[in-house]
Backbone bond lengths (Angstrom), bond angles and torsions (degrees), N, CA, C in turn:
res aa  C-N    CA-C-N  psi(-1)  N-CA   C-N-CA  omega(-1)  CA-C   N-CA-C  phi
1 X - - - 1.445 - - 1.525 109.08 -
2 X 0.945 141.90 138.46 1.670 157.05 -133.17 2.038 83.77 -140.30
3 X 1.350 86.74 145.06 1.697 106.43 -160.35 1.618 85.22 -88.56
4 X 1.280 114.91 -41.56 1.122 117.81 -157.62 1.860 121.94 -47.53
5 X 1.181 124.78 116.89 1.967 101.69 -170.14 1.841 101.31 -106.38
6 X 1.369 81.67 153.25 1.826 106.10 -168.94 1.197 107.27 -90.96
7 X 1.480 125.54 158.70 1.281 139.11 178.17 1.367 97.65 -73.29
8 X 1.678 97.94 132.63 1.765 131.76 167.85 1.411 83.69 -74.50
9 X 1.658 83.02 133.20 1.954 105.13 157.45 1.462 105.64 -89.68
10 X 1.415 147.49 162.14 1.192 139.48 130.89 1.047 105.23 -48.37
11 X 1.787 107.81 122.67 1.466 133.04 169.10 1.775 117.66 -98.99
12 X 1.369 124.53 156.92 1.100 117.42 165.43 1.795 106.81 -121.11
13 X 1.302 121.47 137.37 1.330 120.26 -168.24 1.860 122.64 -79.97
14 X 1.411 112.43 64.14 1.565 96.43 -159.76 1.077 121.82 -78.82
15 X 2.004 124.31 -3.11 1.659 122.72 150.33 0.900 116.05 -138.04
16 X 1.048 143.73 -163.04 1.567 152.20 -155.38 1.633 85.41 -99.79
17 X 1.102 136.80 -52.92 1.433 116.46 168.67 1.344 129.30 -110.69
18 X 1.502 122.19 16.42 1.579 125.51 171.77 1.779 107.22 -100.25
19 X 1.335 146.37 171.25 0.931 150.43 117.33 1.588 125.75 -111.85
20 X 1.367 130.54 178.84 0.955 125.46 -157.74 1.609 96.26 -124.04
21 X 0.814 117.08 122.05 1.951 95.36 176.55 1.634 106.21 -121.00
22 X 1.451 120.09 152.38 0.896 123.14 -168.91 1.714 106.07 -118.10
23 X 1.456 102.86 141.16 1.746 98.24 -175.97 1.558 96.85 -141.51
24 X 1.037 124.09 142.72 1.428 141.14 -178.08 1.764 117.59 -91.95
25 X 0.623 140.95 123.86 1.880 136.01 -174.11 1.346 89.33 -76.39
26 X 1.548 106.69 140.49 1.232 127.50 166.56 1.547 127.84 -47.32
27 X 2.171 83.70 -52.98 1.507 108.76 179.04 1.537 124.43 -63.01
28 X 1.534 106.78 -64.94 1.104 115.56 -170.35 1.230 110.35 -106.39
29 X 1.352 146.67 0.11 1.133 156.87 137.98 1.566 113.57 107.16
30 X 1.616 116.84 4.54 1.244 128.17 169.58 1.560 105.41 -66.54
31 X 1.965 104.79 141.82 0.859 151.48 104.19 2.010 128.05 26.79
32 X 1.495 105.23 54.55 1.377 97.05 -171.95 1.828 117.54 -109.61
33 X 1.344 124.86 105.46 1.191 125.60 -176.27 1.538 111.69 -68.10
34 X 1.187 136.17 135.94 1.781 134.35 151.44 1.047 115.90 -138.79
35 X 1.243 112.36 134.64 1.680 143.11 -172.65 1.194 122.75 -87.64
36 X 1.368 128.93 88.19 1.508 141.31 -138.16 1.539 102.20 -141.44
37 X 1.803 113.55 126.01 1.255 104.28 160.09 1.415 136.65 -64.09
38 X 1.381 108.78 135.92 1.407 132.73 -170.36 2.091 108.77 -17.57
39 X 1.891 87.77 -64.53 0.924 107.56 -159.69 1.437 106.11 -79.16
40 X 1.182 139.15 -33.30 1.507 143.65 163.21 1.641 118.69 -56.89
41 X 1.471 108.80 -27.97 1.664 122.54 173.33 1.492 95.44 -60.75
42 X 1.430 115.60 -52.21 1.291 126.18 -153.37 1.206 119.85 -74.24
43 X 1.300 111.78 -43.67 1.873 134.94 154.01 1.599 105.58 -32.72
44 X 1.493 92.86 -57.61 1.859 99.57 -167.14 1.507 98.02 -65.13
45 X 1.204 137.60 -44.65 1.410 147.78 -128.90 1.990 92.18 -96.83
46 X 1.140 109.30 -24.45 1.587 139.97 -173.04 1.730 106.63 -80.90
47 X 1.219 100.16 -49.55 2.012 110.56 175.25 1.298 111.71 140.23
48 X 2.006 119.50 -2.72 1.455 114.18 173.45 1.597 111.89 -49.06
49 X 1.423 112.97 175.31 1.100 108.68 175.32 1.396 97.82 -90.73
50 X 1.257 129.42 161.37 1.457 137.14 -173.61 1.942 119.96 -76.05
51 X 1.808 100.07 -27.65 1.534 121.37 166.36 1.528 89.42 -53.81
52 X 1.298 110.12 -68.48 2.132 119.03 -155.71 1.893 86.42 -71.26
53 X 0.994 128.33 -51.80 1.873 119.44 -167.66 1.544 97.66 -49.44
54 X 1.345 106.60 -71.72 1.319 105.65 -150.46 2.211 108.49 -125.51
55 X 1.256 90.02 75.12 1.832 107.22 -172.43 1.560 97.18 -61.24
56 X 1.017 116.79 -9.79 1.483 110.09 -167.90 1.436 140.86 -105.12
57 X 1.549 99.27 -1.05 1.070 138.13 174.35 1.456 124.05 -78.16
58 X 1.099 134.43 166.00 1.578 116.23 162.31 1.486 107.63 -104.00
59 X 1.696 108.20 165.99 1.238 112.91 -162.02 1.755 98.21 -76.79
60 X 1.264 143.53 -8.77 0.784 134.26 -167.30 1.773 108.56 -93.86
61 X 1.894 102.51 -42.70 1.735 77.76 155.75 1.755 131.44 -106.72
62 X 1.652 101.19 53.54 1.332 120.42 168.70 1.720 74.98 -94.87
63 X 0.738 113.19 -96.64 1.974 128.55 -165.46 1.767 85.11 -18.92
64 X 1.131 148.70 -94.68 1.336 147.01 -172.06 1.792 100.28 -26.11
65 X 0.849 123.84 -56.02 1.659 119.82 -165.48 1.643 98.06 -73.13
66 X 1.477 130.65 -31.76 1.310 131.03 -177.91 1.244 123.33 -91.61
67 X 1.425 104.03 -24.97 1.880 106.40 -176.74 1.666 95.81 -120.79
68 X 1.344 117.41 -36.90 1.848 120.85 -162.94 1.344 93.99 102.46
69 X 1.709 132.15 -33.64 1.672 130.53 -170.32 1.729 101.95 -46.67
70 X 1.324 126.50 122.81 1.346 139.51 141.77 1.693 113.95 -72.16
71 X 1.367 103.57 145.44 1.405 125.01 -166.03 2.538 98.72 -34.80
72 X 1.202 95.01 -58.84 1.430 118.62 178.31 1.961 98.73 -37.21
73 X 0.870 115.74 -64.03 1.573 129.49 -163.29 1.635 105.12 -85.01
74 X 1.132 122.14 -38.48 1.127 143.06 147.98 1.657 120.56 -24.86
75 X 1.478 101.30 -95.03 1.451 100.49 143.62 1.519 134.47 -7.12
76 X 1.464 109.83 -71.12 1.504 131.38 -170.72 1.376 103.80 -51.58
77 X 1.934 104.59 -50.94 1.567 98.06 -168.56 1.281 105.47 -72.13
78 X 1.206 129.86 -15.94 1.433 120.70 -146.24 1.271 114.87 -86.56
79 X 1.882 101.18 -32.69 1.808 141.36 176.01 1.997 90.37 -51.62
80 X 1.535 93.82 -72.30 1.478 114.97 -172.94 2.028 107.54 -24.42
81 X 1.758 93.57 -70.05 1.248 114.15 171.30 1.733 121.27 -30.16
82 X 1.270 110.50 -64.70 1.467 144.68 -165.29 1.878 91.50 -62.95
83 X 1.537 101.18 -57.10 2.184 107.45 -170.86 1.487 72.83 -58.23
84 X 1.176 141.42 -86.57 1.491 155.93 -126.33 1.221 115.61 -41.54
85 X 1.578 132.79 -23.25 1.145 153.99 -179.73 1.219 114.20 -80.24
86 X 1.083 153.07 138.43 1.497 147.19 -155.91 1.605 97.89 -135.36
87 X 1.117 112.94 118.14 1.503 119.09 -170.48 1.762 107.01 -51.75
88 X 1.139 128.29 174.66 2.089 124.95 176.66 1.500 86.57 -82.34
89 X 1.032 139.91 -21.48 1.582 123.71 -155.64 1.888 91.68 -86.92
90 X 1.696 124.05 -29.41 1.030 110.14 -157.66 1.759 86.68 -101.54
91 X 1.080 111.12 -16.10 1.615 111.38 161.26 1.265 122.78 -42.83
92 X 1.228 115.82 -63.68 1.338 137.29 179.05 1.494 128.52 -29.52
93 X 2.336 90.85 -38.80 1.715 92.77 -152.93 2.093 72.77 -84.43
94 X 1.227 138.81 8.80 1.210 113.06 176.93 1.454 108.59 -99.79
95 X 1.222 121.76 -28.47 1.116 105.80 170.64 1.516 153.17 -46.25
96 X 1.372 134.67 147.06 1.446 141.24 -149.17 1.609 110.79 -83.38
């Protein structure tokens, strides 16, 4: 566990042990709610890793609670990332 503590999202409290947290996309600026126990938010929010905080979740709204990226934007960067790489063969024709 890492000492270090993470930025609180504004949460909304909808049970005695769920909250709701709200994260905004970087990209497109939508609106993403996830429903996370209290006490596993809090772990993560503390320096757990977010796999060990909150196992129960899916990895896709782990990625929303850590980046704000939704599956959609997500995607995009990842596509972006992936073109962005220039194969060695197209390396090559620059080389000296």
């Amino acid at each position: 566990m890492s000492n270090s503590l993470r930025p609180v999202f504004p949460y909304l409290r909808v049970t005695r042990e769920l909250i709701e947290v709200k994260q905004i996309c970087p990209l497109c600026q939508d609106v993403s709610n996830v429903v996370v126990p209290r006490d596993g938010y809090d772990s993560w929010s503390r320096g757990m890793s977010i796999q060990d905080a909150l196992p129960g979740i899916s990895s896709e709204d782990r990625e929303i609670l850590m980046t704000g990226l939704h599956p959609e934007c997500w995607d995009e960067v990842t596509d972006f990332a992936s073109n962005a790489c220039m194969p060695l063969e197209t390396m090559q024709i620059f080389s000296f």
